[in-house]
C-alpha positions as a printed NumPy array, in Angstrom:
array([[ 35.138, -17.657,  16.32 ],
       [ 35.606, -13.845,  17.086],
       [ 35.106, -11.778,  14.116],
       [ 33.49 ,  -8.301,  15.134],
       [ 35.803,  -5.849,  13.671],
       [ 40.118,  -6.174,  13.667],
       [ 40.282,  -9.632,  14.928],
       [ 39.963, -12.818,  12.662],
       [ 40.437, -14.963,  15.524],
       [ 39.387, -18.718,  16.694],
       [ 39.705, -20.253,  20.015],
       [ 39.652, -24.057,  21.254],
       [ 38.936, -23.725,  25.193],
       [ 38.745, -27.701,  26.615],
       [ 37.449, -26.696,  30.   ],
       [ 40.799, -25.613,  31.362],
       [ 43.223, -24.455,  28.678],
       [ 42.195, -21.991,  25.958],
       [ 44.515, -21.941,  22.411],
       [ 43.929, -18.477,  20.704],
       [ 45.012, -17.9  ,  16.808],
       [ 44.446, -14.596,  15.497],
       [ 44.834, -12.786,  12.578],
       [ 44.279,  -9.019,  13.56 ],
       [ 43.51 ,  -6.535,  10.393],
       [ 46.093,  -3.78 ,   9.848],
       [ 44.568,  -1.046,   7.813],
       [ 46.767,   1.278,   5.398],
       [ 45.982,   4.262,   6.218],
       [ 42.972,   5.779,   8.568],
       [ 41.014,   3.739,  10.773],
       [ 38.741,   0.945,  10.289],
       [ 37.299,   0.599,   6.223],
       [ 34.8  ,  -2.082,   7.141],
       [ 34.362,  -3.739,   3.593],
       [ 38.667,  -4.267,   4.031],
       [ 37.718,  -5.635,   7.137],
       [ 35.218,  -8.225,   5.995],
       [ 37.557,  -9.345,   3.087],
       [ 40.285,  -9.472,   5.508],
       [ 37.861, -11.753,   7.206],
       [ 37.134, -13.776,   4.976],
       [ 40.822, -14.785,   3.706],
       [ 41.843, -15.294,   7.429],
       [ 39.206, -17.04 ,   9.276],
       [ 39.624, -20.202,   7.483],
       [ 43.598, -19.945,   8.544],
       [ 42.468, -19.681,  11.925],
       [ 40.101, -21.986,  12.49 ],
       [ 41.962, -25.095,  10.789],
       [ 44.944, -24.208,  13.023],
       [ 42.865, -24.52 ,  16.001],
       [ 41.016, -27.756,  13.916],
       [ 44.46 , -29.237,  14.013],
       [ 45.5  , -28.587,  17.527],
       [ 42.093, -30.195,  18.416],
       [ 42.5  , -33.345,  16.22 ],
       [ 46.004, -33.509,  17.993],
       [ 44.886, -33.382,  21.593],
       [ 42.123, -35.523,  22.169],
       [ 41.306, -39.205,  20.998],
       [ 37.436, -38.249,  20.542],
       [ 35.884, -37.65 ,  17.339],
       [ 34.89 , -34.93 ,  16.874],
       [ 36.795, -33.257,  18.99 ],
       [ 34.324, -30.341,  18.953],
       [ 31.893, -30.387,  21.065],
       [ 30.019, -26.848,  19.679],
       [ 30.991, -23.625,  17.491],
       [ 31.017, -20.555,  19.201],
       [ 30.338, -17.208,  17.318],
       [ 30.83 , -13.476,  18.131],
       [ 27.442, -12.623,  16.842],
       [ 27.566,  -8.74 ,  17.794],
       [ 27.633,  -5.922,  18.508],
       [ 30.337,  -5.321,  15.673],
       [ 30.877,  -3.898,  11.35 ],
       [ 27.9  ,  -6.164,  10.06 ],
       [ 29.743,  -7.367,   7.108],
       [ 32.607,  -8.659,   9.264],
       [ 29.588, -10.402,  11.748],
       [ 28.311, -11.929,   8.417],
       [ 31.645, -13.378,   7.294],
       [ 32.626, -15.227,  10.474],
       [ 28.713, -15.828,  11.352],
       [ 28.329, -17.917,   7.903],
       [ 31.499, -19.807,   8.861],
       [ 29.97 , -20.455,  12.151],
       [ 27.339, -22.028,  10.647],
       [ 29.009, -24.124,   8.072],
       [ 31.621, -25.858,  10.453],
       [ 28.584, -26.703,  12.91 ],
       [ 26.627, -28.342,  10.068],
       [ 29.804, -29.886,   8.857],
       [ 30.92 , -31.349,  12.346],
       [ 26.917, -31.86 ,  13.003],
       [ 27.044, -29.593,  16.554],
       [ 25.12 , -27.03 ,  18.54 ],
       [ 25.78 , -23.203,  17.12 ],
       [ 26.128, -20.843,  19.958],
       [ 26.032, -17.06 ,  19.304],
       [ 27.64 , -14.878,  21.948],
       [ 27.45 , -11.632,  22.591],
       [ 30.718,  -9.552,  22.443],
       [ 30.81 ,  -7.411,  25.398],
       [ 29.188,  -9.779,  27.495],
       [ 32.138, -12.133,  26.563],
       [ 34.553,  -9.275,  27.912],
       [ 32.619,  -9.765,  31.637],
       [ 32.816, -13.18 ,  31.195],
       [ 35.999, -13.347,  30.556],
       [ 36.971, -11.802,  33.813],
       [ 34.719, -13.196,  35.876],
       [ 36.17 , -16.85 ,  34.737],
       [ 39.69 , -15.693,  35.435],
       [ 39.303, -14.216,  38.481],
       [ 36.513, -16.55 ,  39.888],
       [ 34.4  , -13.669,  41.073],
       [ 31.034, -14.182,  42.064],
       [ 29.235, -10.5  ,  40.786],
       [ 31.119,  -8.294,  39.867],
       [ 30.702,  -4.611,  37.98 ],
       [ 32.405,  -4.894,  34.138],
       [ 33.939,  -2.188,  33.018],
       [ 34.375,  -2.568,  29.258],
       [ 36.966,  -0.332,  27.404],
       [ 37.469,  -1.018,  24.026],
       [ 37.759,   0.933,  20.519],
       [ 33.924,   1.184,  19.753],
       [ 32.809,   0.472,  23.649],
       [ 33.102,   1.761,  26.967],
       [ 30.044,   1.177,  29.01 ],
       [ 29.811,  -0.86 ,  33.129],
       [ 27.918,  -3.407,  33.278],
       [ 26.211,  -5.478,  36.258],
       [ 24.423,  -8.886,  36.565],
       [ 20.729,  -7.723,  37.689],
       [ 17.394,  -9.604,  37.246],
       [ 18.828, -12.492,  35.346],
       [ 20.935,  -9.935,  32.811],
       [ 23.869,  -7.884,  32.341],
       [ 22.526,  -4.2  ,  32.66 ],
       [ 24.234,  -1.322,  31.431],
       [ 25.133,   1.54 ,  34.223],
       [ 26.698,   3.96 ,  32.495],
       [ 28.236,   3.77 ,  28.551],
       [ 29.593,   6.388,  26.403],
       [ 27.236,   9.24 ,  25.388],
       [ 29.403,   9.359,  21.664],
       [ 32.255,   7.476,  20.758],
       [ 34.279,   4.469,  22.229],
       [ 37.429,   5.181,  24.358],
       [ 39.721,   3.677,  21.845],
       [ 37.801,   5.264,  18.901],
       [ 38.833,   8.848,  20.492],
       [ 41.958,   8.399,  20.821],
       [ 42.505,   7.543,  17.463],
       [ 40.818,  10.375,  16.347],
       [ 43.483,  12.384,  18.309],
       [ 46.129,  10.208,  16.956],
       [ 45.159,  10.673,  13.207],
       [ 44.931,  14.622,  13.618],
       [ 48.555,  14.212,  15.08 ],
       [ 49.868,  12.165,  11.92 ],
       [ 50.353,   8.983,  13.931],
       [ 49.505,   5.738,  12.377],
       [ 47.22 ,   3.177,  14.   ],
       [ 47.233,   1.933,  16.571],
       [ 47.194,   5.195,  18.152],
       [ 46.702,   3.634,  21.914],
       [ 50.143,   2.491,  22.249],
       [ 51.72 ,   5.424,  20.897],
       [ 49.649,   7.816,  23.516],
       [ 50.936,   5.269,  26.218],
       [ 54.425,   5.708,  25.283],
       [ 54.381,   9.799,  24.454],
       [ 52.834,  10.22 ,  27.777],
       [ 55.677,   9.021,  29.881],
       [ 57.464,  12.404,  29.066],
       [ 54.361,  14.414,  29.462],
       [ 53.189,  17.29 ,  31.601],
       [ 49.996,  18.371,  33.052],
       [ 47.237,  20.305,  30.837],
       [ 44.021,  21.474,  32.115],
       [ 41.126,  19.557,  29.578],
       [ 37.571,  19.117,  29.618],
       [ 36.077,  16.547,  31.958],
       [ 32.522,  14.773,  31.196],
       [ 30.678,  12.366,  33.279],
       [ 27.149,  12.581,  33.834],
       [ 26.252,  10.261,  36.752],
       [ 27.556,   6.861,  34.966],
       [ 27.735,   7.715,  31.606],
       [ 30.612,   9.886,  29.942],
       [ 32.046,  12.057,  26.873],
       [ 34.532,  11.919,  24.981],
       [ 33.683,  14.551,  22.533],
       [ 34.316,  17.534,  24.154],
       [ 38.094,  15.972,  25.676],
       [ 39.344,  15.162,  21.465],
       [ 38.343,  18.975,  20.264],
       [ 40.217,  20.476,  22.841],
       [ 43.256,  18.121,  22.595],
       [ 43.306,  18.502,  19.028],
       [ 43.183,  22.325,  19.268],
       [ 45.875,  22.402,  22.298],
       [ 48.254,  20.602,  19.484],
       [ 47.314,  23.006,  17.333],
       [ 47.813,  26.114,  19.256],
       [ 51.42 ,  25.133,  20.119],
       [ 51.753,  22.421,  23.559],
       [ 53.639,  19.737,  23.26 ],
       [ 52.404,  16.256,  22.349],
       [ 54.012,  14.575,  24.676],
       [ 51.691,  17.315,  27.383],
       [ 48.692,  16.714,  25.547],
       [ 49.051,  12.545,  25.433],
       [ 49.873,  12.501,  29.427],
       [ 46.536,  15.063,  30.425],
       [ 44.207,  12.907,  27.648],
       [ 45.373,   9.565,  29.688],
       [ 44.426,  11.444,  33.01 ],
       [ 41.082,  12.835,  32.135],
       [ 40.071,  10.053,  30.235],
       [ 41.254,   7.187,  32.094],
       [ 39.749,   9.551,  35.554],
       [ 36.394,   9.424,  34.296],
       [ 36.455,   6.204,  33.583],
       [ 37.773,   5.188,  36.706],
       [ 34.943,   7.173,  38.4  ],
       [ 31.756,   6.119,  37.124],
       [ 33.561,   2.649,  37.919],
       [ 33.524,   3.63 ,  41.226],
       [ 30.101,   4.929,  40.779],
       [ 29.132,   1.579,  39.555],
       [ 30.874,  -0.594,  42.536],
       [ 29.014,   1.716,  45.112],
       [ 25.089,   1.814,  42.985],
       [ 25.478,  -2.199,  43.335],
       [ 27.199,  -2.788,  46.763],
       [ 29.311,  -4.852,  44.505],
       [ 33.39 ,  -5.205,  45.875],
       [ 34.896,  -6.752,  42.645],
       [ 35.467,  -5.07 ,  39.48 ],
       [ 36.661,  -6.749,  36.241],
       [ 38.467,  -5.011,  33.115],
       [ 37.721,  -6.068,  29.647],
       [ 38.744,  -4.468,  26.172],
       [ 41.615,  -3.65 ,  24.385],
       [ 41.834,  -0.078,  26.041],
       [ 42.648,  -2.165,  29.399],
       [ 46.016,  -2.919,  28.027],
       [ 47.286,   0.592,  29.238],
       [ 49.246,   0.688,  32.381],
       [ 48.022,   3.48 ,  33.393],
       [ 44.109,   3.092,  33.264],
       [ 44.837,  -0.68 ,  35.424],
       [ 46.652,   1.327,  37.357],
       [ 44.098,   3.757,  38.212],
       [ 41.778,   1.299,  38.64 ],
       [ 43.722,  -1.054,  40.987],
       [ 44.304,   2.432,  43.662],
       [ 40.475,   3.023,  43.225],
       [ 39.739,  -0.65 ,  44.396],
       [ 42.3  ,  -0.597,  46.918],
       [ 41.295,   2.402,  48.806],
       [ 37.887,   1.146,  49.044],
       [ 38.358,  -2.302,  49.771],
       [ 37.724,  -4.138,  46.491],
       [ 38.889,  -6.585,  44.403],
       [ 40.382,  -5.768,  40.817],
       [ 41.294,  -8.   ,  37.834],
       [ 42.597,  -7.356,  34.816],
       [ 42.525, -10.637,  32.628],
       [ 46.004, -11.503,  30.851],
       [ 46.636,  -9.386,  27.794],
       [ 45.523, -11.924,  25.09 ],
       [ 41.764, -12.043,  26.898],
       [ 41.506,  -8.095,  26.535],
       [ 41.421,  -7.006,  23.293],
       [ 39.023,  -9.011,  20.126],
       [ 39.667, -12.748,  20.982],
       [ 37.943, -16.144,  20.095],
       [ 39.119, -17.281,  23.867],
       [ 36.469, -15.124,  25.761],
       [ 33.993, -15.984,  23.184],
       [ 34.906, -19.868,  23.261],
       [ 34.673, -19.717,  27.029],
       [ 31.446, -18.069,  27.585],
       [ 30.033, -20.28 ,  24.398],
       [ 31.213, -23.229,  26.293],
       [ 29.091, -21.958,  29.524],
       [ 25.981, -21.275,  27.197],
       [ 25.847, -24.6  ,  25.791],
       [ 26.217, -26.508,  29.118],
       [ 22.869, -24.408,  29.913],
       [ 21.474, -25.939,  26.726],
       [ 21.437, -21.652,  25.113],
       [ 22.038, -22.731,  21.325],
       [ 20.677, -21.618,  18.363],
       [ 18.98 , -23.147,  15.683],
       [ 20.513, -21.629,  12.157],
       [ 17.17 , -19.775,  11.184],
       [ 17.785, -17.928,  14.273],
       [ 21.441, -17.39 ,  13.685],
       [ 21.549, -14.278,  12.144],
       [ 24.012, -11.501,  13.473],
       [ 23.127,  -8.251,  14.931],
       [ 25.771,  -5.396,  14.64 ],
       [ 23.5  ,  -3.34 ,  17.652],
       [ 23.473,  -6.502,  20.229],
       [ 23.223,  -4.546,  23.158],
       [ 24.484,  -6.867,  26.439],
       [ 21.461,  -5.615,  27.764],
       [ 19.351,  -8.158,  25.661],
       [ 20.725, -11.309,  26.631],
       [ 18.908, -13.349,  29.094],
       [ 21.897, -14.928,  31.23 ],
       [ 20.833, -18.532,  31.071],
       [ 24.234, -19.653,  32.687],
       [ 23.751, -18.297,  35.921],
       [ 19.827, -18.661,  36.335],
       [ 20.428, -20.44 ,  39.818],
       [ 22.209, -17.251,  41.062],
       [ 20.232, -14.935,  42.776],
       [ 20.438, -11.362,  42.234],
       [ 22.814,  -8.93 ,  44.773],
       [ 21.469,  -7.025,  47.8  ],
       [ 21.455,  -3.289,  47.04 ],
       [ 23.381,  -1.809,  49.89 ],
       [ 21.545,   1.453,  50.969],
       [ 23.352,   4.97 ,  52.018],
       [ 23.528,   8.726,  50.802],
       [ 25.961,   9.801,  47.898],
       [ 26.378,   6.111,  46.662],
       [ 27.751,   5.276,  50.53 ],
       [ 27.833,   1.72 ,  50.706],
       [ 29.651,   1.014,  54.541],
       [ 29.201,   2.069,  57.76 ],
       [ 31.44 ,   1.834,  60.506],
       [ 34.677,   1.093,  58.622],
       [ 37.616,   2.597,  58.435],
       [ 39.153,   3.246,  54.914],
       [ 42.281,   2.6  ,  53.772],
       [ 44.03 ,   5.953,  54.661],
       [ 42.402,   5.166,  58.227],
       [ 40.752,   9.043,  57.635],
       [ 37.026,   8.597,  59.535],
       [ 35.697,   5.743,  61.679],
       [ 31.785,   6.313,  62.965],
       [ 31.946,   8.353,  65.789],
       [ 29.898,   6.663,  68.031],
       [ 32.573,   4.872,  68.97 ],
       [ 34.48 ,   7.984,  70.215],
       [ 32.243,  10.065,  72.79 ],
       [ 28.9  ,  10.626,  74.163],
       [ 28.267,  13.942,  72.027],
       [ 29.014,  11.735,  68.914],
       [ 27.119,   8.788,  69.88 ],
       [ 23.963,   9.672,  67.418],
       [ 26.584,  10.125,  64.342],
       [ 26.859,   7.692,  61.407],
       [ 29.673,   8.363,  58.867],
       [ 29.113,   7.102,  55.618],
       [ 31.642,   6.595,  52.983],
       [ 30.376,   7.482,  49.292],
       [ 31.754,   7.033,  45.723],
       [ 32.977,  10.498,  46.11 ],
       [ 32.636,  11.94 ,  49.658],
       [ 32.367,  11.26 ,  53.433],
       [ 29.135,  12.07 ,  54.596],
       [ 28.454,  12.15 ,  58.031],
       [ 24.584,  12.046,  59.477],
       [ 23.178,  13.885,  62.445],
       [ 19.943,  13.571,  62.394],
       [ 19.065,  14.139,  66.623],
       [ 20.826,  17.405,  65.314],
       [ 19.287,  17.866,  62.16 ],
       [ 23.01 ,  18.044,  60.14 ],
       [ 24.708,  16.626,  57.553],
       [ 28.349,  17.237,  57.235],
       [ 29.847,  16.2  ,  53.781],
       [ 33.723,  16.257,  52.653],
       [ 34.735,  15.464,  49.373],
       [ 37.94 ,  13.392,  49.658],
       [ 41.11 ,  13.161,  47.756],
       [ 41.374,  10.507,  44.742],
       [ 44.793,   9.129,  44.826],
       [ 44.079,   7.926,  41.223],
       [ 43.754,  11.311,  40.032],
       [ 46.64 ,  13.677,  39.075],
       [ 46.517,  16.299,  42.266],
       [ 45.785,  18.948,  39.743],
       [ 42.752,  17.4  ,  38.405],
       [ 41.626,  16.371,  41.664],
       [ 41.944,  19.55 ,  43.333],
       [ 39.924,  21.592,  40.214],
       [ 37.168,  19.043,  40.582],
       [ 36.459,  18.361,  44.119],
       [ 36.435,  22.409,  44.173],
       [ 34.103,  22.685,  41.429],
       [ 31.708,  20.267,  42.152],
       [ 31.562,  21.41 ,  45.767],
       [ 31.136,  24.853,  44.386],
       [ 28.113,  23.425,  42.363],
       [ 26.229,  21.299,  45.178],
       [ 26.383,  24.68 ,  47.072],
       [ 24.826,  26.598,  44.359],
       [ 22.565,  24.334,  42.805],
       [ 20.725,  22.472,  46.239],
       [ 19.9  ,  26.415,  46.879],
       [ 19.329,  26.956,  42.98 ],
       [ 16.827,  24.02 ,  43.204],
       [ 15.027,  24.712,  46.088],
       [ 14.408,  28.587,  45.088],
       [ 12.653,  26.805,  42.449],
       [ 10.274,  24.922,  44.263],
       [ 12.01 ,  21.684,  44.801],
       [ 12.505,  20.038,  48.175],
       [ 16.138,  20.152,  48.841],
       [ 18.565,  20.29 ,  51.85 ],
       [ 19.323,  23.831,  53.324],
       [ 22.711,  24.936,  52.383],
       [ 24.046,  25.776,  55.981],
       [ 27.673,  26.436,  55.124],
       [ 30.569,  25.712,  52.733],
       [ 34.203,  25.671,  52.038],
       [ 35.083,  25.952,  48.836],
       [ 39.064,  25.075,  49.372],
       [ 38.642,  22.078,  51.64 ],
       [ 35.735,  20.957,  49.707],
       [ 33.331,  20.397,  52.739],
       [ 29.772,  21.461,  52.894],
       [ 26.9  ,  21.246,  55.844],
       [ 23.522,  20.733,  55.504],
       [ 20.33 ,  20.466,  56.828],
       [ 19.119,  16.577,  57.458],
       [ 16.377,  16.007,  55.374],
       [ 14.471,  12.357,  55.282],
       [ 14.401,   8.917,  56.981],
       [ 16.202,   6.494,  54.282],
       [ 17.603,   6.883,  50.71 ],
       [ 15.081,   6.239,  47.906],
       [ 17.05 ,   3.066,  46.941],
       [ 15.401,   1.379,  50.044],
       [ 11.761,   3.023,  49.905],
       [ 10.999,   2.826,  45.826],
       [  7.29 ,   3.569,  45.399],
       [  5.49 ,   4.729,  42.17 ],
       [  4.712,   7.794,  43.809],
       [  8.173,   8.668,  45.175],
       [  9.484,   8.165,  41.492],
       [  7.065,  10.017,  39.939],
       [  7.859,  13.083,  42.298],
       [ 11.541,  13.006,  41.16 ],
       [ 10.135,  13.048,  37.866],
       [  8.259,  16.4  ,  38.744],
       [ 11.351,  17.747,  40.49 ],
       [ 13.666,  17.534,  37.46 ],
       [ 11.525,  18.946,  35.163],
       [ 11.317,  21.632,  37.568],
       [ 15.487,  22.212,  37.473],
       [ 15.151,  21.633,  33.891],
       [ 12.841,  24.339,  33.466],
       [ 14.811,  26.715,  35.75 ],
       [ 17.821,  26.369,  33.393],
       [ 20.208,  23.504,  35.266],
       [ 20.321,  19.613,  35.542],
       [ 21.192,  17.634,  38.279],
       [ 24.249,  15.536,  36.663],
       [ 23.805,  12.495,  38.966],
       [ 20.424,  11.727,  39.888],
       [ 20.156,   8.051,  40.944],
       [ 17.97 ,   6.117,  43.919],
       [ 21.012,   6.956,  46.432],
       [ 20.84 ,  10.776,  45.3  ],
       [ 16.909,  11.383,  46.609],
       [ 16.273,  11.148,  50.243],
       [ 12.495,  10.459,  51.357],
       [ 10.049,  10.335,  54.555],
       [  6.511,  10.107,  55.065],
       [  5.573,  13.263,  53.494],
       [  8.785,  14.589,  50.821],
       [ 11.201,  13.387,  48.561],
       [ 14.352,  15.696,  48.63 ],
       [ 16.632,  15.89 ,  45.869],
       [ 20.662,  15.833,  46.802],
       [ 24.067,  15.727,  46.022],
       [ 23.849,  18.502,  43.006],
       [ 28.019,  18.702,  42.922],
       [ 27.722,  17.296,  39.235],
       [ 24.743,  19.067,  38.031],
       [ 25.497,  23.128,  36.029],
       [ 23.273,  25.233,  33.784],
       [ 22.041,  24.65 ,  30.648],
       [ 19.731,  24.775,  28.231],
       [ 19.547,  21.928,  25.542],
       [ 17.446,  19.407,  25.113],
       [ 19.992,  16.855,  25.374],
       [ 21.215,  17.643,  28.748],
       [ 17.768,  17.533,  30.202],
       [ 16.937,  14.489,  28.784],
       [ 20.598,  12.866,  29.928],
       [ 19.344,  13.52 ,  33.132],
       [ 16.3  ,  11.725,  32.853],
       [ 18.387,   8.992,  31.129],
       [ 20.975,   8.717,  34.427],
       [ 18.24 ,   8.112,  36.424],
       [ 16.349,   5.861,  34.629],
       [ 19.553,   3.928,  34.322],
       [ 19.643,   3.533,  38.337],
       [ 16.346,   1.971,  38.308],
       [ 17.014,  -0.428,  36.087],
       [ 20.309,  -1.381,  37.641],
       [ 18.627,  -1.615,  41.345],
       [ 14.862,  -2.088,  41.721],
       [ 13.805,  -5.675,  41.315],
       [ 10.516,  -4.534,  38.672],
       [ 12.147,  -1.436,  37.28 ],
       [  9.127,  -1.254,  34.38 ],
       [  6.24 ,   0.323,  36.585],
       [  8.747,   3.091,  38.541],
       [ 10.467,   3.646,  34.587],
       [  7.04 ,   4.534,  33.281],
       [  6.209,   6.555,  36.637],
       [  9.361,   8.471,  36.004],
       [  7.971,   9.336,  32.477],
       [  4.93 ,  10.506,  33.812],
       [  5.971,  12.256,  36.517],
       [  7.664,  14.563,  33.952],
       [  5.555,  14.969,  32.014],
       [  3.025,  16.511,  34.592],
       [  5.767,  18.965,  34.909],
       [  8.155,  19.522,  32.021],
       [  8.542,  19.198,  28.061],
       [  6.873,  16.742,  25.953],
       [ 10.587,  17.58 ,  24.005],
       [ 12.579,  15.868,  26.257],
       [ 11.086,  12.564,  26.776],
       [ 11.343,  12.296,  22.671],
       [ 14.897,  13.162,  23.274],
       [ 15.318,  10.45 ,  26.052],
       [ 13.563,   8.252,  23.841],
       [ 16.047,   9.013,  21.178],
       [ 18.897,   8.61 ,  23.621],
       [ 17.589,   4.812,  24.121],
       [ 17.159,   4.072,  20.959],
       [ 21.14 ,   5.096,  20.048],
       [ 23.186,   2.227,  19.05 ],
       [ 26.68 ,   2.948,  20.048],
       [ 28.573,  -0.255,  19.501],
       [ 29.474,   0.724,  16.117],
       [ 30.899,   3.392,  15.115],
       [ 32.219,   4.075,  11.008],
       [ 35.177,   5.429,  11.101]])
């Protein structure tokens, strides 16, 4: 039974084929009112679940037919969990089976990764109150990089409403946007996480000060469906991981698969997008992954039942792949994950296998740039290359930008004290820097407590100079015997809020979870690294940050 927020929905899934019946809420007016939700809930869930009851009763000789109940026990509107989580209960003590309770978004990686029989692959979830990546490490699904305010769907219905449009306001975005134009709008991602704040005011206000709809829908599908695209990218590159997986309802827009398939493509992954009825709110995913839980004997006793409208994926112990073992980081500078291969454009190939004067280059290809390593003569060369998921426009204004930033900030940072790369030259147009070569190996591949600790020391440094890095992760800090260099500034910038400082803090601390193999002892080191250096302020902000829930948003 799915029953988090718009979906009454149940699901029979007999090890092969999965029969879905859903009875989706359709508020009046607005967005979600969660006490119409719950009594929506309530009237329809019993519908649902007999028709499924039936189908069962009609396909199989066995009595009962049900093996176990499956819940959607959070993150979702607590008085819809409580509804469908008290049914839950009652039809297991009625047919006398297990209880399962499943957690939503994990269900949405699930999903996928059933489908598409992938072995590991990086979730990106996109749904009305979600958008975070997610990635199978140390026996759970940990969370890269989520939204630092409001889901993706959730924003655009914000827009939607301020236009006049009734919901859904996804569909009708979609469908304005095929006769829309290009419009410059705000752009946030900081390392894997994102904003959507910032994109909805300015949308809003470009309505307001006269462009046309129809402009505004086509630039808020290319900024926001960009950003999420990158830090998927991000994600794929942090993990070494070549599959991807789409789950939500977001992921029924033909653009943002679209931008997502190109981005796999031109780096050599895999991408699946599960068949429209597995994307949005459905009992299927949940009836699947329940399934997989109680062959690992994961059930739940009904004292322990109770629903949790903050169930973070984060917190579930994956007890259905416990014979799995973990993925091999892959190592490399500015989230470079292969060596020696040519790309999909066939732009760069290592160059040792050109000429003698080359013969001590490696070219590495990164989330966002080609980096290419000399150390015998102490260079790096670094070109940020074209996104063919990107509008050209967009594309062009950031790959300037950010190259424009690296330049300013790696010389920003090291006037401040911090060890950083020397800036040897740049070109602002072509987006390609040089620098000096600075360190043996990434500090992905060398994590000590004392390395961490000294990035700790080196942002509070930036922060109290007045800038953040934007992107500081294990593949963004090179290290030798004696240093620890900070690089790859391009989405760092100046300011002076508490937030921002502690983000950073918060992007990092997000890589160590997502890569080391005991993230606790570097997490604390981190902490009091900083704190040697910087504001007692910011880790209470960071603290805060963690202890956000932002599954559920009131509308």
């Amino acid at each position: 039974m799915e029953g988090t927020a718009w979906a009454a929905s149940a699901a029979l899934y007999d090890g092969d084929d999965v029969v879905i019946e859903t009875d989706a809420y359709e508020p009046d007016s607005g967005g979600i009112h969660p006490r119409e939700a719950a009594e929506h809930m309530h009237d329809a869930i019993p519908r649902v679940v007999e028709t499924v009851l039936e189908h069962a009763a009609e396909t199989t000789d066995e009595r009962p037919p049900i093996d176990a109940v499956a819940f959607s026990r959070g993150p979702g509107l607590g008085p819809c969990l409580r509804v469908v989580g008290t049914a839950a209960r009652a039809l297991a003590g009625t047919l006398e089976v297990p209880l399962v309770g499943v957690n939503h978004m994990v269900a949405h990686l699930e999903i996928g990764r059933h489908a598409a029989d992938f072995d590991d692959p990086v979730c990106l979830n996109a749904s009305g109150a979600n958008a975070h990546l997610l990635a199978y490490r140390n026996g759970r699904y940990r969370v890269l990089g989520e939204t630092m305010d409001t889901g993706v769907g959730n924003a655009i219905d914000k827009f939607t409403r301020h236009v006049g449009w009734s919901h859904p306001g996804g569909p009708k975005v979609e469908e304005a946007a095929k006769d829309g134009e290009y419009v410059d709008l705000p752009y946030v991602v900081k390392g894997m996480d994102f904003s959507f704040s910032g994109i909805m005011s300015a949308a809003k206000a470009a309505v307001d000060e006269g462009h046309a709809v129809e402009d505004v829908c086509f630039s808020l599908q290319e900024h926001i469906f960009a950003m999420l695209t990158e830090v998927a990218e991000r994600a794929l590159s942090l993990t070494g991981s070549d599959e991807l997986v789409l789950g939500g309802g977001v992921g029924h827009n033909a653009r943002l698969r679209e931008m997502l398939e190109t981005m796999c493509a031109d780096r050599g992954a895999e991408f699946y997008a599960p068949q429209p009825r597995f994307l949005g709110d459905n009992a299927g995913m949940i009836a699947v992954l329940g399934a997989k839980m109680y062959a690992a004997g994961d059930t739940l006793e009904i004292p322990d039942s109770r629903v949790d409208p903050d169930f973070r994926p984060d917190q579930v112990p994956v007890t259905w792949r416990s014979d799995e073992p973990d993925r091999a980081v892959a190592g490399g500078v500015d989230g470079g994950e292969s060596r020696d291969e040519e790309d999909s454009e066939g732009e760069y190939r290592d160059a040792s296998e050109s000429d003698d004067e080359a013969a001590s280059e490696t070219t590495i290809r990164g989330a966002e740039a080609v980096v290419t390593l000399e150390p015998e003569a102490g260079r790096v060369r670094k070109r940020r290359r074209p996104k063919r998921y990107r509008h050209p426009d967009l594309d062009a204004r950031l790959r300037r930008e950010r190259t424009t930033l690296e330049a300013r900030l790696t010389s920003h940072a090291r006037r401040a004290g911090v060890p950083t790369p020397v800036v040897h030259d740049v070109d602002h147009q072509e987006a390609t820097l040089e620098f000096e070569y600075v360190g043996d190996e990434d500090l992905q591949k060398a994590l000590t407590i004392d390395r961490v600790e000294s990035v700790g020391r080196s942002l509070a440094t930036i922060h109290e100079a007045g800038f953040v890095h934007g992107d500081p992760t294990t593949r963004n800090v090179r290290v030798d015997a004696d240093r620890t260099y900070l690089i790859d500034f391009g989405l760092g910038y100046h300011s002076d809020h508490l937030e921002d400082y502690a983000m950073d803090l918060h992007v990092f601390d997000q890589s160590l979870v997502g890569t080391a193999d005991e993230p606790e002892p570097l997490r604390e080191a981190l902490r009091v690294g900083y704190r040697e250096a910087g504001d007692e302020a910011v880790l209470e902000r960071l603290r805060e940050i963690e202890r956000r829930g932002r599954y559920v948003e009131k509308e």
